[in-house]
C-alpha positions as CSV (number, residue, x, y, z in Angstrom):
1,X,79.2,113.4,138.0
2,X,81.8,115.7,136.9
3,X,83.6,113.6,134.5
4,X,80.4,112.3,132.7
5,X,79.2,114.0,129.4
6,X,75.8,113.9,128.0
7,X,75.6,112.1,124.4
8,X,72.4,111.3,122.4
9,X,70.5,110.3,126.4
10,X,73.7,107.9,127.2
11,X,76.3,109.1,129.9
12,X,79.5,108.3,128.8
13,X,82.5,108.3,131.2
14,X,86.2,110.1,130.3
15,X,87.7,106.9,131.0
16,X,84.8,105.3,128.6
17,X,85.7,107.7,126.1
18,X,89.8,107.0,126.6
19,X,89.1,103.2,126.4
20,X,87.4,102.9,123.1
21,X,89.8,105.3,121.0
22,X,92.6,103.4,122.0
23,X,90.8,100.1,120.7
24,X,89.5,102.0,117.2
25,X,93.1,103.5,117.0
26,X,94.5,99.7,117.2
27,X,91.6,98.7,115.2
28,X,92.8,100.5,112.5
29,X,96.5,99.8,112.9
30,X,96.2,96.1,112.9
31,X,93.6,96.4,110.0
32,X,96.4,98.4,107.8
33,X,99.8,96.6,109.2
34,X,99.9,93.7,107.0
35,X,99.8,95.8,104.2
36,X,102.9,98.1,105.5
37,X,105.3,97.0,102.6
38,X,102.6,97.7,100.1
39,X,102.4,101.1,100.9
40,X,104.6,103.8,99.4
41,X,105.6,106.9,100.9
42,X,106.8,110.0,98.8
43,X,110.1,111.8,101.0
44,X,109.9,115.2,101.0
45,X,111.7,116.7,98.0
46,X,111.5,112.8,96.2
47,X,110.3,112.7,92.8
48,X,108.7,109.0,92.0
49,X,107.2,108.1,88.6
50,X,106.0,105.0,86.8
51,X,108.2,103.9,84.0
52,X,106.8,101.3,81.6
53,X,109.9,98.9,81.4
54,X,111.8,96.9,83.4
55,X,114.4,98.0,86.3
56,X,118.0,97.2,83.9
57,X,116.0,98.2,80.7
58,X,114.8,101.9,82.4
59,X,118.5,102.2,83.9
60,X,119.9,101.2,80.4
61,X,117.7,103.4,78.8
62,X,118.7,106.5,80.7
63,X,122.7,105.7,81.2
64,X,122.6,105.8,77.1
65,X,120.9,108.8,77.0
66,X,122.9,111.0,79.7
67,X,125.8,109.4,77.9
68,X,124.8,111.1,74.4
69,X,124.1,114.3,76.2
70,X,127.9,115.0,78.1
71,X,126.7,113.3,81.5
72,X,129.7,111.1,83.4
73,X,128.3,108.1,84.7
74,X,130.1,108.3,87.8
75,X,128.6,104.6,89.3
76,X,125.7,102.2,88.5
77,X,124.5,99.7,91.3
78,X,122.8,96.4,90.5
79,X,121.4,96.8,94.4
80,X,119.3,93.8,94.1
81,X,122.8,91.7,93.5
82,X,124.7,93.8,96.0
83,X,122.1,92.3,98.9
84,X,122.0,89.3,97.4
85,X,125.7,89.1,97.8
86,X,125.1,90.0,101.3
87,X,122.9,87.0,101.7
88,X,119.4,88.9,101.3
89,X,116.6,89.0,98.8
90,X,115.1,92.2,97.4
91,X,113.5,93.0,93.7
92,X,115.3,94.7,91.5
93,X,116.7,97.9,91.8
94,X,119.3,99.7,90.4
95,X,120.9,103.3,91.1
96,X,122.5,105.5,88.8
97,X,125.3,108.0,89.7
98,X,125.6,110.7,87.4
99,X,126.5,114.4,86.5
100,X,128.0,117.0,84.1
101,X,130.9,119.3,85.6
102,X,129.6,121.9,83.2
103,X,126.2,121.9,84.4
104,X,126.4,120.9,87.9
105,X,130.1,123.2,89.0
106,X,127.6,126.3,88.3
107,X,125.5,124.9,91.3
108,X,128.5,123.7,93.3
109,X,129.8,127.9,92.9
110,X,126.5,129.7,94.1
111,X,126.3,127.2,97.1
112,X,129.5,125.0,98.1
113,X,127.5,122.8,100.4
114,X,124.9,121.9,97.7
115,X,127.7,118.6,96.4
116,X,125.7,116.7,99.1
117,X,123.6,116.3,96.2
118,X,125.8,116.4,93.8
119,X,126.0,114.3,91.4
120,X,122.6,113.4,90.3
121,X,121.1,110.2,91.5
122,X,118.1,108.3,90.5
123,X,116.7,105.0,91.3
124,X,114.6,102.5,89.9
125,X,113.1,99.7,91.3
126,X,110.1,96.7,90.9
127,X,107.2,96.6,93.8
128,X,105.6,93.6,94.9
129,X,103.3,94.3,92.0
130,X,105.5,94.1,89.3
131,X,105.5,97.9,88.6
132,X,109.0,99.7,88.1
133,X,109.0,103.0,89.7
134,X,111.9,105.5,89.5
135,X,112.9,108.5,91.8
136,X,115.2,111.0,92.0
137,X,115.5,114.2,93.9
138,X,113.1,117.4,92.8
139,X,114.7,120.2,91.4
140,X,112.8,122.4,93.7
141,X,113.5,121.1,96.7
142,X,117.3,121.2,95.9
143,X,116.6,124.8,94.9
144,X,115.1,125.9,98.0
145,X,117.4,123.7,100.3
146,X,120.6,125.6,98.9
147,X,118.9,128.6,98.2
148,X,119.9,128.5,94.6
149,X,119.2,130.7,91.6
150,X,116.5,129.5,88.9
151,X,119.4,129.8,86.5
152,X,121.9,127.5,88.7
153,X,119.5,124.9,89.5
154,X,117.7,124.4,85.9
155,X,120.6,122.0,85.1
156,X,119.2,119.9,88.0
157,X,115.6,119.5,86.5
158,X,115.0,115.8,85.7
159,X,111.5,115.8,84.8
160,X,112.4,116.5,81.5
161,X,114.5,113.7,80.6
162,X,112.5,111.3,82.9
163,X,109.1,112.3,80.7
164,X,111.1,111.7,77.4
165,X,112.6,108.7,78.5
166,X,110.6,106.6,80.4
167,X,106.9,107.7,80.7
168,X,105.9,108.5,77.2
């Protein structure tokens, strides 16, 4: 037959073939699906790191440090209560609003349309594991998306403060 190939002495039929990838395929997805919500993605241009405290005690922790260094903190969202307000349950998380008009407007200047990400955010939150993560956009990415100078975008570079703050 035309539609037959030759494999190890068996003949094996297209429709043969078709048939048992689409059962491995949902094999696999019903194997990994009750395990979606334990699985984290990383976003393009998304920074995540562990940080060894609790959600309020890592947003506390940074708010009190931007503070000291000339950062506005323009809003900070106890998300968890927001939902739960709303009649849902989620683990904590909290979101921090926050920027510098001195350091930021320099970004703002070279590339008008680069506010979308302006101010700085970063979030923290607790997995079903009890680990707190925290993420925030990289400065790269915001670099590259607005095509802005190294010089304009350094301001933007969270890893510093994040490594200081939280990880060591």
């Amino acid at each position: 037959m035309l539609n037959e190939k030759q494999c190890s002495g068996f003949k094996i039929s297209d429709d043969d073939r078709r048939s048992f990838l689409k059962q491995a395929f949902a094999a696999c997805f019903y194997a990994v699906l009750p395990f979606k919500n334990m699985i984290m993605t990383n976003p393009e241009g998304v920074t995540i790191n562990k940080s060894k405290y609790g959600v309020k005690e890592t947003i506390d922790r940074l708010q009190q440090f931007l503070q000291q260094h000339g950062a506005t903190i323009y809003a900070r969202i106890n998300q968890q209560q927001e939902l739960s307000n709303a009649g849902q349950a989620i683990a904590p998380m909290e979101f921090l609003l926050f920027g510098n008009p001195k350091a930021g407007g320099p970004v703002i200047v070279e590339s008008p349309i680069a506010a979308l990400d302006l101010p700085l955010k970063i979030l923290a939150w607790q997995d079903a594991q009890q680990t707190v993560w925290v993420a925030y956009n990289n400065v790269g990415y915001i670099k590259n998306r607005y095509a802005l100078s190294t010089a304009s975008s350094a301001p933007l570079n969270l890893e510093p403060l994040i490594a200081q703050i939280l990880i060591q």
